[in-house]
C-alpha positions in Angstrom: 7.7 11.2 14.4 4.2 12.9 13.2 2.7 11.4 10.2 1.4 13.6 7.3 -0.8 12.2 4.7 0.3 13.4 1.2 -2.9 11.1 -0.4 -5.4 9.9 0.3 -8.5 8.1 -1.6 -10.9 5.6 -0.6 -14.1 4.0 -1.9 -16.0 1.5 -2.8 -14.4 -0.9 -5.5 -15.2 -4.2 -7.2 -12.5 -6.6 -7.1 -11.5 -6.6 -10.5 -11.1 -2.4 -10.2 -8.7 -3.0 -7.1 -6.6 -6.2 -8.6 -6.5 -3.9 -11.7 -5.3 -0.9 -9.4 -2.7 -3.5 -7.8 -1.2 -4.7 -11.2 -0.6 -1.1 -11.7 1.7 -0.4 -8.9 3.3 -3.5 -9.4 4.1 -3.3 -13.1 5.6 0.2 -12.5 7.6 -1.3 -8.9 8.8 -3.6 -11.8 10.1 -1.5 -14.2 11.5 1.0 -11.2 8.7 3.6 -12.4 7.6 6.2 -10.4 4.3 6.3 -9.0 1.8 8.8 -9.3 -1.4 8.6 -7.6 -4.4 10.9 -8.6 -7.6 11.1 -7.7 -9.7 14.2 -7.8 -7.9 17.6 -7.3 -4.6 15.8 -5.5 -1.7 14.0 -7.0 1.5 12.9 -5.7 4.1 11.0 -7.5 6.7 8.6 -5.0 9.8 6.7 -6.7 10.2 3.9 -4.3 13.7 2.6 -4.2 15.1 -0.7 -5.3 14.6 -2.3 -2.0 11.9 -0.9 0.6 10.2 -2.6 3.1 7.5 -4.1 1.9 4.5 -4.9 5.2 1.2 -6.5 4.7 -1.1 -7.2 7.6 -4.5 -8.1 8.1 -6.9 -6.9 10.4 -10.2 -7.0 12.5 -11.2 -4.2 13.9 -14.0 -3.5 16.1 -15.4 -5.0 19.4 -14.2 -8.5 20.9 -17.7 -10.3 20.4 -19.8 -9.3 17.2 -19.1 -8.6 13.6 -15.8 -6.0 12.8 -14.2 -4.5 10.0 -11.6 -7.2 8.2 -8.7 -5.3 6.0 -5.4 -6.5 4.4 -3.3 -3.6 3.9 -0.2 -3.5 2.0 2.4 -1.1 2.6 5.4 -0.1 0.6 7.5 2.4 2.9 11.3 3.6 2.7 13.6 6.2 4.6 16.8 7.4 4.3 19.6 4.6 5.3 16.9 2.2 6.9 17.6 -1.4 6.1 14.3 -3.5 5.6 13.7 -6.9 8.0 14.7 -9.6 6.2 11.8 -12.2 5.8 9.5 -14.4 3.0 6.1 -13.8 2.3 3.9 -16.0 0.3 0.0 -14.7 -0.9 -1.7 -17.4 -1.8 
């Protein structure tokens, strides 16, 4: 299935900007709030259901030996009569 981005924003941000950016979304995921992301000229707003499947990963990219690029990415995604994979996840 092709992807289509409908946002997309990134830059450089000081940890304290992101956790604020992350208590955000999770407030609003909390009170079942929709979510609208802006930046610049583009907006979208998403109203994630009551149960979607929630994936984090972290990642290394780059070549085998040397210095790469390390991310954890967090992804809230949802389709029409998908069931999520049962499982527990603990950030410490």
């Amino acid at each position: 299935m092709p992807e289509e981005v409908l946002f997309k924003s990134e830059s450089a941000q000081g940890r304290a900007s992101i956790a604020s950016y992350l208590r955000e979304v999770a407030d609003k995921l909390d009170a079942g709030d929709a979510i609208t992301l802006t930046a610049g000229g583009q907006s979208v707003t998403l109203e994630p259901p009551a149960e979607p499947t929630f994936e984090v990963k972290a990642e290394r990219e780059g070549p085998t030996e040397g210095p790469g690029e390390l991310s954890i990415e967090f992804e809230i995604e949802w389709d029409e009569g998908a069931s999520g994979e049962d499982g527990s996840l603990t950030i410490e």
